[in-house]
N, C-alpha and C positions, 0 to 999 in steps of 0.2 A: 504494500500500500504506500503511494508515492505520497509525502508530504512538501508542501511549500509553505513557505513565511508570506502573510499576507500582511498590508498597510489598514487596518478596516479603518472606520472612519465615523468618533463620535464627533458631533456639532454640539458645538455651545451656543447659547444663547448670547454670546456676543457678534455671530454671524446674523441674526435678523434685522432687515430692512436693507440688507446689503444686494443690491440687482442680480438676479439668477445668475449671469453670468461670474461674478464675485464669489457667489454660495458656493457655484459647479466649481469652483477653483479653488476651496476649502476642502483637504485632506486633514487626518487625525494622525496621529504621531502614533496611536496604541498598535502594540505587532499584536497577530489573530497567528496560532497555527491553523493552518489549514487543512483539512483530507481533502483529499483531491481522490473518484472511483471514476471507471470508467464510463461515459455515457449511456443510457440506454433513454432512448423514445419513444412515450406512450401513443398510441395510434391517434392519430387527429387528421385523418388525411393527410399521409406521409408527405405526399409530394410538398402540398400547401403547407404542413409543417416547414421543411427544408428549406422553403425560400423565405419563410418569415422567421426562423432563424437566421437565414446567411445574412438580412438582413439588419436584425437587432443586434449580430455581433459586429457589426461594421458602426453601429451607433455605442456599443459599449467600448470598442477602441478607442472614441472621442474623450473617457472618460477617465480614461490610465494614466494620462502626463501628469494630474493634477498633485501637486506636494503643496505639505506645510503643515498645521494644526493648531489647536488652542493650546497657546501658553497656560500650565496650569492644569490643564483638564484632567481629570479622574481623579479615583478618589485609592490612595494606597492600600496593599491589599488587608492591613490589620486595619481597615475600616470597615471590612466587607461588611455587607448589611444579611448576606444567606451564607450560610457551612452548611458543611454534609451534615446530616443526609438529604438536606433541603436541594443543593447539589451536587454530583457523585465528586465532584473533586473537590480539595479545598481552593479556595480562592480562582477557581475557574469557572466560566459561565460555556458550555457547550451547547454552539446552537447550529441546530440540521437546516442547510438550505436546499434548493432543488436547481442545480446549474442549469439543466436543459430548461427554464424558467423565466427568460429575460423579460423585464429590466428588473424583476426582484431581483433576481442571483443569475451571473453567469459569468466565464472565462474570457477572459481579454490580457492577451500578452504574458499569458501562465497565472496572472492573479483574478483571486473569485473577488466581484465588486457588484455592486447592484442595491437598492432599495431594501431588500432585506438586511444584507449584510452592514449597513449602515444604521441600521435600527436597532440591529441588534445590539451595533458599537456602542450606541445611547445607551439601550438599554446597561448592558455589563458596566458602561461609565458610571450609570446612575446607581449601579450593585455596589459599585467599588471592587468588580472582580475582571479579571483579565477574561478578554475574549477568545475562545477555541469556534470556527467555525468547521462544522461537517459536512460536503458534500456529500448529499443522502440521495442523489439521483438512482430511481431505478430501486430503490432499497423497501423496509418493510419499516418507513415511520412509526407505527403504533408498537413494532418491537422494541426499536433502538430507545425509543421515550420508556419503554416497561423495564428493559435492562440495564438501563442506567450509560448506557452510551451516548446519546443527547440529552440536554435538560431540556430543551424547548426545541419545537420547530416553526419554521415559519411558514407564512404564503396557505392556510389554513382556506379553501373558499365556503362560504354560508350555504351551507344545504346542497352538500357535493357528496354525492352519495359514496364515494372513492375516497374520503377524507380520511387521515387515520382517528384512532379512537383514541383522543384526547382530551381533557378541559382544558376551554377555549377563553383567550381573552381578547379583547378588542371591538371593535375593529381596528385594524391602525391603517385602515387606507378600503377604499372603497372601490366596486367596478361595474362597467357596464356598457352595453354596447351604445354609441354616441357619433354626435354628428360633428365634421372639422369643417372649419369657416375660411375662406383666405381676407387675412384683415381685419379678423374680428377683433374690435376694439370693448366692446360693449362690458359687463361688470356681470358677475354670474348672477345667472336667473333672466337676465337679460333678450336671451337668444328665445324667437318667436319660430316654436316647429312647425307653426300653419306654413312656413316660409317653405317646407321640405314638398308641399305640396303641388304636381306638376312641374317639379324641375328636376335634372337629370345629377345622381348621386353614384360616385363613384366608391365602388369596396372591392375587398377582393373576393375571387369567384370562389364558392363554398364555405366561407365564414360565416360567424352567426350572426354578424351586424348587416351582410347584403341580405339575409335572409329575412332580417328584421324592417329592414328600409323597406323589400317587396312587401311582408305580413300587414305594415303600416300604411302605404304611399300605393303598393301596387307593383310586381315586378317589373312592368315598362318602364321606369323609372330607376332602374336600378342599371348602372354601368359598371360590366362584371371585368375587373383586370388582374392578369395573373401572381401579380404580387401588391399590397399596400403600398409600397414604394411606387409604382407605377401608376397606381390608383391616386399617392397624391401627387405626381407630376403632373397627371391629368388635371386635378384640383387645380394646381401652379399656373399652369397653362391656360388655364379657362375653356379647357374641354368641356366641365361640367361643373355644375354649381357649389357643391357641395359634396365632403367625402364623408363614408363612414366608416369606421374601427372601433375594437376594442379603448376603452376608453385610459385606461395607463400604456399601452401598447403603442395603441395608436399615439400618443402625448410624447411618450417616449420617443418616436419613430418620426417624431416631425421636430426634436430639437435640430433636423439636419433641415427642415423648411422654415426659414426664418419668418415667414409670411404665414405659417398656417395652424392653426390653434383650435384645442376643442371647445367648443360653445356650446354644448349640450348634452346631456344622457338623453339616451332616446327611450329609455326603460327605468322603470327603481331600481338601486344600484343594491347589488351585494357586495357585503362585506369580506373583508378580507383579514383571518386572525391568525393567532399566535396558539400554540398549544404546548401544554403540559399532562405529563402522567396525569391518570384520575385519578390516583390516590395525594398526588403532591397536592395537596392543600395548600400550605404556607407559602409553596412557591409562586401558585396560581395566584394569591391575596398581595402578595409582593409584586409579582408582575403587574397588578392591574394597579398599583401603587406607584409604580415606575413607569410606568405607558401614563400616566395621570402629569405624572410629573413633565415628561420631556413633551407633553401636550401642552402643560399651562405655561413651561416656559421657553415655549416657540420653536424648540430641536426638531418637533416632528415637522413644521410646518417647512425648516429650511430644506429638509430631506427632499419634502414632496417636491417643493419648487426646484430643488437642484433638479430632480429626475425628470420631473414633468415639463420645467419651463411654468414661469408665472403665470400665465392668463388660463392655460392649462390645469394647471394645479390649484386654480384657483375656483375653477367649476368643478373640479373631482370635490374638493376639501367642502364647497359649498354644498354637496347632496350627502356629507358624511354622515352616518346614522351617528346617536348616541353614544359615548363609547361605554360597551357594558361587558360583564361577564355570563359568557353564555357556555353552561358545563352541565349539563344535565344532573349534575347536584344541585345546583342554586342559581338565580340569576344576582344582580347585584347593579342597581345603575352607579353610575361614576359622574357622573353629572353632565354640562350642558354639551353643546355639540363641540366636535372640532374645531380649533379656528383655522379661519379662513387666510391664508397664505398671503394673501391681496392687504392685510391690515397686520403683517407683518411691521414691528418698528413702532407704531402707531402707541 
């Protein structure tokens, strides 16, 4: 099992209000070991998989040069705030991400980087424990969390009947299939879907969101092209009105269109969580104490915006559900929504 030293990357709360570009150029100083297994790809229409990988990992290389970190940041590890058996090591936070997974987790230039891996960096910052991340592609999550090889995994989706068996916390980021605008300027909530109506909306062919533009608008309306990337050149070009994509995916996939931005969910968005063993209690009650935290003091919001790009992240953050605990032992609210990326600073 091949290991690499990874950069992960907590944010401090002295990086908000600083322009997306400023955030995306904020790295952490804390080293992550990292496992690194070999890939393996859940079927999703292989082909259509393949190109919207080859794709994402062309926007994850964007994101490797960045160095530097918070002076100061973390917390030593005779601060930790969990010991074993709370977590299998001492003073280590091990958390399972899914590489074949972009922009949460994925490979670029031999380091795992990505929206997960970055959360997690918060989160361990906020523990006071050093970060271990696990490439768990292709593995049996609900094991590695029952025998103590992860403590936590990530990229959890809301009522995925494939999900492993974990108590869940969050959501720390939402999803949903959505519409991208070229030159949307407008403030979330803004964007009028009666507008998707009779005009021609570029996705790619077999995805759930052209699926969803035909189920909504009518398949005439739908212009089917063989990768997102293509779909939003067309966008670019003024082939067609408006494109659709997965809503982090898509946000992600257009930091390389400077012009073109999400303005809308086209659907209620599901959430997106974090998991622990079901019997880890304490840790479950901790994490939803630390996701509280790097929420009220603006870490998670620079995350979004580094990943997503502001105007983007600013309509994902705005349909954020709640953040609660959802573990089939208990619920537990954590109080008001997310904040909104856009009042970053403020």
């Amino acid at each position: 099992m091949k290991r690499v030293s990874h950069s992960a990357q907590p944010l401090s709360s002295a990086h908000v209000g600083r322009p997306a570009q400023a955030a995306r150029s904020a790295q952490a100083g804390r080293r992550a070991q990292t496992t690194v297994r070999p890939a393996k790809t859940a079927s999703l229409s292989r082909a259509l998989l393949l190109v919207l990988v080859s794709a994402l990992t062309g926007v994850l290389l964007l994101f490797t040069g960045c160095k530097g970190g918070v002076e100061g940041a973390g917390l030593s590890l005779g601060e930790a705030k969990v010991v074993p058996p709370t977590v299998a090591a001492s003073g280590i936070l091990r958390v399972g991400v899914d590489s074949s997974h972009a922009p949460f987790a994925g490979i670029a230039n031999g380091s795992l980087i990505g929206i997960d891996i970055d959360i997690a960096a918060a989160l361990a910052d906020d523990l006071g424990l050093k970060l271990e991340i696990v490439d768990i592609v292709g593995q049996d999550a609900s094991a590695l969390l029952a025998d103590g090889s992860i403590d936590i995994v990530m990229g959890i989706q809301q009522d995925d009947p494939a999900a492993p068996v974990a108590a869940q916390v969050g959501p720390y980021l939402v999803d949903a299939p959505a519409v991208f605008a070229l030159d949307f300027a407008g403030a979330a909530g803004d964007f009028d879907l009666g507008g998707l109506n009779g005009v021609k909306v570029a996705a790619q062919e077999g995805s759930l969101s052209a699926w969803q533009i035909g189920e909504l608008y009518g398949e005439d309306w739908v212009s089917n092209y063989p990768s997102l990337n293509a779909a939003f050149d067309a966008l670019e070009s003024g082939e067609v009105s408006y494109a659709a994509a997965d809503a982090v995916v898509g946000s992600f996939l257009a930091v390389k269109y400077p012009n073109i931005d999400c303005a809308a969910l086209l659907t209620d968005p599901t959430g997106i969580y974090m998991g622990v063993a079901v019997s880890n209690l304490e840790l479950l009650d901790t994490l939803q104490t630390s996701l509280r935290t790097i929420r009220d003091n603006g870490v998670l919001e620079v995350i979004i915006d580094k990943w997503l790009g502001p105007i983007s992240a600013q309509v994902v953050s705005n349909h954020q559900a709640i953040v609660s605990l959802e573990s089939g032992v208990e619920e537990a609210d954590l109080g008001e929504d997310l904040p909104d990326p856009s009042n970053a600073g403020d």
